[in-house]
N, C-alpha and C positions, 0 to 999 in steps of 0.2 A: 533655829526657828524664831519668826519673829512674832512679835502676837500688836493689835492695833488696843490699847486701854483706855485711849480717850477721842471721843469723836464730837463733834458741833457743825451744826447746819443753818444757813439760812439761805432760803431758797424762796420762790414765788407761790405765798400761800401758806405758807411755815417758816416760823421764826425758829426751831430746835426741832431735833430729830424724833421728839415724841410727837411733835404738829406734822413733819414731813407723813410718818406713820399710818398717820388718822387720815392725810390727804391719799396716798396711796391705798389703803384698805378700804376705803368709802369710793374708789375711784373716779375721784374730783380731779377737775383739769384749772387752773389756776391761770391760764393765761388771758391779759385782758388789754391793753394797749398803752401805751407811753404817753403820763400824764404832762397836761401843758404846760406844770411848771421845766421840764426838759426843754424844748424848742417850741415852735410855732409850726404847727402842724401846714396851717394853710401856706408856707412859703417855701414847704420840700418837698410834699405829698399831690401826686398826681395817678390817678385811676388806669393812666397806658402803662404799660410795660415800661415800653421802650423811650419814655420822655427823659429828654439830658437834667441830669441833672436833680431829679427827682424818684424819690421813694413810691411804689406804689401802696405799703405797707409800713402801718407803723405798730402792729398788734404785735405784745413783747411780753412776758412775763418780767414782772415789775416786783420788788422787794418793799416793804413797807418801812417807813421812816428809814431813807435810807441817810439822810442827813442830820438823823438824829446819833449825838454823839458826844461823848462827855468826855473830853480832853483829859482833866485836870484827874480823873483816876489814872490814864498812865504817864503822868508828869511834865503833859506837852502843854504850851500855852496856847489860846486861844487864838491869837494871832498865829500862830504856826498852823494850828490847828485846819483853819479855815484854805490856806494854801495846797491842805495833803490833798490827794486823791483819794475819793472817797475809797478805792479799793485798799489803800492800808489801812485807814477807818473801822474797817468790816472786817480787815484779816487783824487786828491787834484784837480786838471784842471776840471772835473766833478761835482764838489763839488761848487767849482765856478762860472762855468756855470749855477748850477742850482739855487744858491742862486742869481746871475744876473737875469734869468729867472722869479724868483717870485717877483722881484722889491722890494724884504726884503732888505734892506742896511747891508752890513758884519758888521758895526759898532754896529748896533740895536743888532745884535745874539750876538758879544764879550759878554763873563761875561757872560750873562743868562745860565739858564737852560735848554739848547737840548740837546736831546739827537744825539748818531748817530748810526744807526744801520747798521754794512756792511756784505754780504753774499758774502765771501771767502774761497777757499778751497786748492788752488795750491798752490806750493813754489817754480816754476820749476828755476827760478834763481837763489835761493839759494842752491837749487842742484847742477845744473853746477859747482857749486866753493865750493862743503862741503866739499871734501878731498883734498883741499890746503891751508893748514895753514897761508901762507903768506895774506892770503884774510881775515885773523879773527880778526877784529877789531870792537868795540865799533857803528862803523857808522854801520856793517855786520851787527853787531846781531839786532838794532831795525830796519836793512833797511829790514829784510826778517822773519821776524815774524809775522804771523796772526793775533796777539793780535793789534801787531800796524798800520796795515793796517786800523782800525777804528781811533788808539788813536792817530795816527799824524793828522786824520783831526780835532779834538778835540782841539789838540795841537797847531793846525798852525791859527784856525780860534776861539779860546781861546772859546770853547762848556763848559760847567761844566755839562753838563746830563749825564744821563747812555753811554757808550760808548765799544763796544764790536764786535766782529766779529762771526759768525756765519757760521757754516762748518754742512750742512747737505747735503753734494753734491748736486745735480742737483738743488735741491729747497731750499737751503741758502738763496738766497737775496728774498723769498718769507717769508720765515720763518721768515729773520731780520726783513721784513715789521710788522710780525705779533707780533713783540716785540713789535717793534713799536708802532703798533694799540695800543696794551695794554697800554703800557707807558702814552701815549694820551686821551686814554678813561678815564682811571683812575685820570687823573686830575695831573699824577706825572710831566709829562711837557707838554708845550705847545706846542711845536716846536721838528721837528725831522727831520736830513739827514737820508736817506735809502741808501743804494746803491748795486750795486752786478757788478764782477768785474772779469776777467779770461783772463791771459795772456800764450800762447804758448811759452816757451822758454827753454824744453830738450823733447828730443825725445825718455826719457822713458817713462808718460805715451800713447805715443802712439804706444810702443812696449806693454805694461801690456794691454791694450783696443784691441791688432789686437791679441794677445794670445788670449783673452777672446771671440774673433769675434763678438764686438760690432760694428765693425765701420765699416761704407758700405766703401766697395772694389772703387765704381767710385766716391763717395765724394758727396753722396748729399740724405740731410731727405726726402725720399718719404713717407711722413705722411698718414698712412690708405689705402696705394693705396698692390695692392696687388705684386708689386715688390720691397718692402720696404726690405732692406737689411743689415741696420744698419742704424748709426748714424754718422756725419760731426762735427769733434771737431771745434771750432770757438772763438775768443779771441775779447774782449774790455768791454764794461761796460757802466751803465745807473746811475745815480742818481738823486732823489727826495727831491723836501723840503716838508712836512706837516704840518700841523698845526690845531688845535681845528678850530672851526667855532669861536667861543665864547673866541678864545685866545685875552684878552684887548691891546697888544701890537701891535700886526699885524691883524688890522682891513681895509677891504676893497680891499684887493689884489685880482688880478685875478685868478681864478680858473680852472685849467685843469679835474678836476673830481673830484666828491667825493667816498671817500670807505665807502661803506655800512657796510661791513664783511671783515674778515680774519681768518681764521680758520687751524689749524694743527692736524694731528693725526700718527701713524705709524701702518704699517703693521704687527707688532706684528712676529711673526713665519709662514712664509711661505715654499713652497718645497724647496725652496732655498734662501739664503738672497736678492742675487740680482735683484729677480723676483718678480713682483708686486703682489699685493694682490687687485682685483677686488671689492674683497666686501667691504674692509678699505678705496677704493677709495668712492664706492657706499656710508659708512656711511657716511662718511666726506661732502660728499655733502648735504646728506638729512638732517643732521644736523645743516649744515649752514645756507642752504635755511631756513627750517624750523624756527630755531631759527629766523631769521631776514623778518619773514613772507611774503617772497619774492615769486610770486607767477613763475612757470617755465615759462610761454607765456608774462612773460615780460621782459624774458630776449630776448635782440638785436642779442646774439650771444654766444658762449664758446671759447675760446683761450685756446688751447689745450696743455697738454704737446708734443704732439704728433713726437714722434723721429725720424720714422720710424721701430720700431723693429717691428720682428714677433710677440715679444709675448708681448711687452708693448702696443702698438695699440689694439688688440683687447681689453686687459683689462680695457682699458680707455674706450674706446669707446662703450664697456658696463656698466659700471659703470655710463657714462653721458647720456647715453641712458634708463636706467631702473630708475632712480632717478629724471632725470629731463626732457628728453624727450619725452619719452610717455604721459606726463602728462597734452602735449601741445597739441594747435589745429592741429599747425601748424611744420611742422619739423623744430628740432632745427640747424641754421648752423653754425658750427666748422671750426677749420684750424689752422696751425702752422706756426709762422713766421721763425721755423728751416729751413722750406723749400725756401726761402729769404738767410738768413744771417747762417746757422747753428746752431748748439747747442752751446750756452756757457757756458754750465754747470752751475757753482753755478751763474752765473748774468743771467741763462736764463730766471727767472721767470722773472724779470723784466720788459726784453728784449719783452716778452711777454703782460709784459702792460702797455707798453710803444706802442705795437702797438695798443693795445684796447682803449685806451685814443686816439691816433690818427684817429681811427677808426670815435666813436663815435662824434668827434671834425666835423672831414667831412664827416660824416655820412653816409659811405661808410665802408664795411669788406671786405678789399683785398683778391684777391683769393688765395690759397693756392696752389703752384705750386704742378708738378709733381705728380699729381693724374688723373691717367688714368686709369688706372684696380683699382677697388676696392677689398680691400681685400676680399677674398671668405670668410674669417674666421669673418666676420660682415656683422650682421642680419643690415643692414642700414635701409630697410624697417620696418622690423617690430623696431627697437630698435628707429625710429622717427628721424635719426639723419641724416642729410646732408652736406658732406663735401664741401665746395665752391671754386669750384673747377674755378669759374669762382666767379670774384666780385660780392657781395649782397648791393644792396643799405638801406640804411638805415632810412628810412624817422621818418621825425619829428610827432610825435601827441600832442604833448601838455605835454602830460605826459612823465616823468624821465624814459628815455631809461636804462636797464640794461646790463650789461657782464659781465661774467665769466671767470675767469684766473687760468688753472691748472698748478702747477709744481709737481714734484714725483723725490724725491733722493734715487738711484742706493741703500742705506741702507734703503730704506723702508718708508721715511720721507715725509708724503706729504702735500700738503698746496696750499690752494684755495682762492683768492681771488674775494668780488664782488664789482664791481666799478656801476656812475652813473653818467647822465650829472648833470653839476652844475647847483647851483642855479646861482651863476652870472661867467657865461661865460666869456674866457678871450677874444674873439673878440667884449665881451656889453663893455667892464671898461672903454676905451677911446673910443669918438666918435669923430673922423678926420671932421675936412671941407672940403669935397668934391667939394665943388664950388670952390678952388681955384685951378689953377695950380700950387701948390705949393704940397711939401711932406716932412714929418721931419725924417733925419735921426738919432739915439739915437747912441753916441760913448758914450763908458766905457773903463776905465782905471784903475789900484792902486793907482795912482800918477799923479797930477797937468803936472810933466812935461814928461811921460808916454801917459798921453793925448792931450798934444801938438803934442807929434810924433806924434800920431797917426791920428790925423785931419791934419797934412800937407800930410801924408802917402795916405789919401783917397783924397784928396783935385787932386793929383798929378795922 
């Protein structure tokens, strides 16, 4: 069994996953539009659909400071600095957050054997600068390449595991999980970063997505609901640490969930490539289940791909309906946290169970905004499936709550994860004295005198 100890998020609207939290339980949708320091809005945005050339849309969920970034903590200089893409930027600061989070010491991983698995698929800053030569330097080429978007964290936090990037659009950093898993089950390593990562910064593909009329016109995933009208591009990124149960090194950390399953398969030849295949969603399910004799009435909930498209919504929605819903007493409830923070494309699966872990943490399934009509093109009744449209509470039995987490890449790629609560919770591993008035604050630092600022910093 695997269990996940360390997790970090930033997303549009939240910078850590106690902000994500407060935005999904207050039911805030954070999506707002692509500021002008990115592009010039008046020289790609045009109001027709169909104009060459031009975005109808530029409403995105947007990450704050996302060019704030302080090199010289992980060793890189300035000058190199300025060349990265900002998505290695966000996944090194990620990276660290999350190995803080699992109270693993960066010292203990040095040298060993982790692996890191990251699901990326943009290059858009290296776009902006591909036909000026003056820009093509040594720092260019490893700061905007996919490959090294895993291999600097490798690099920078000295990992010797597997170490690769992962491009299967929408469901990359599901897929990299699912290297993952393998890597771990198999005994090949103990220990593994995951991550998924997606930064907005040129404004062609969102000229290529408003040609293709993917992307909703007013900027927002209405997932299932029957005004769904595209999809909401969204930029930032999550990363996980995992580890064996049974790993001898890192024994006794806190646990945010365990992964039961991970599973991938592809839609093979459909009417068209970009358009889902129902029935590859439907095996992939009942194989996983199946395999991992997981029965459907115990699962808590599904976390959905759910986009808002015409034609992806139904197919999901059948597919989690005929395999795993009917088979329940009780209808199954779903929902998408696209409808929150947007799509992030290849970090959405994450992004995704990052809120199911949250979920089952406060035992609560946030509601899924922006469903008010139900799509006419779902059987909801008879297919068992209920979108929550309002909060589901989630109460304790004794027994190991289950979830589900879909993601589906625009190429056909899809990949399901099932998560569980732990066996040791990370609100059991310390137990405070509550009889004092007293409370411990925990500061962290790189450096002896890194930490001195920063305890005069909070002091003041």
């Amino acid at each position: 069994m695997l269990e996940i100890v360390g997790l970090s998020v930033r997303v549009p609207g939240a910078s850590n996953k106690e902000a994500l939290w407060h935005l999904l339980k207050s039911e805030q949708n954070s999506i707002t539009e692509i500021p002008a320091d990115r592009w010039s809005h008046f020289r790609y945005l045009h109001p027709r659909m169909s104009e060459p050339g031009k975005a109808y849309t530029f409403k995105a969920g947007i990450v704050e400071d996302l060019w704030n970034f302080d090199p010289t903590a992980f060793g890189i200089s300035p000058r190199e600095a300025e060349q990265m893409d900002p998505q290695q930027r966000i996944l090194l600061q990620l990276a660290w957050e999350a190995i803080e989070d699992s109270g693993i010491s960066p010292e203990t991983l040095a040298g060993d054997h982790v692996g890191v698995y990251v699901g990326a698929s943009a290059l858009d800053y290296a776009n902006e600068s591909l036909f000026d030569p003056n820009v093509a330097t040594g720092h260019f080429m490893t700061g905007n390449t996919l490959s090294i978007i895993s291999n600097r964290l490798s690099y920078i936090f000295d990992l010797k595991g597997p170490s690769f990037t992962v491009d299967t659009a929408c469901s990359s950093s599901l897929v990299a999980l699912h290297e993952a898993y393998r890597a771990l089950c198999s005994g090949r390593i103990d220990c593994a970063i995951v991550a998924g990562v997606n930064v907005l910064a040129s404004p062609f593909p969102f000229v290529g997505f408003a040609q293709a009329t993917m992307l909703s016109p007013d900027g927002q995933c209405k997932a299932f609901d029957a005004n769904g009208n595209g999809y909401v591009r969204s930029e930032g990124g999550v990363a996980l640490v995992i580890k064996r149960k049974d790993a001898p090194r890192w024994k006794g950390q806190r646990s945010h969930a365990d992964i039961v399953a991970v599973d991938v398969n592809s839609d093979g030849r459909t009417v068209g490539m970009s358009l889902p295949s129902d029935v590859e969603q439907a095996n992939l399910l009942d194989r996983v289940y199946k395999t991992h004799g997981i029965d459907p009435n115990q699962l808590a909930f599904v976390e959905a791909h759910g986009t808002g498209t015409r034609v992806g919504d139904p197919a999901e929605a059948g597919s989690i309906g005929r395999t795993l819903a009917q088979k329940r007493r009780a209808p199954l409830p779903i929902g998408s946290v696209k409808t929150n923070v947007g799509h992030l494309e290849p970090a959405s699966g994450l992004v995704g169970l990052a809120k199911s872990i949250l979920a089952l943490q406060n035992d609560y399934f946030p509601a899924s905004l922006h469903f008010k009509d139900p799509n006419p093109d779902i059987d909801f009744d008879g297919l068992n499936i209920k979108v929550a449209g309002e909060g589901v509470e989630l109460p304790r039995t004794g027994a190991p709550r289950f979830a589900g987490v879909n993601s589906f890449g625009f190429g056909g790629t899809n990949a399901h994860v099932i998560i569980s609560d732990p066996d040791t919770p990370a609100e059991n591993v310390t137990q405070l004295n509550t009889h004092q008035n007293q409370s411990t604050l925990l500061l962290s630092a790189p450096t002896k005198e890194a930490l001195v600022e920063l305890a005069q910093k909070v002091c003041e």
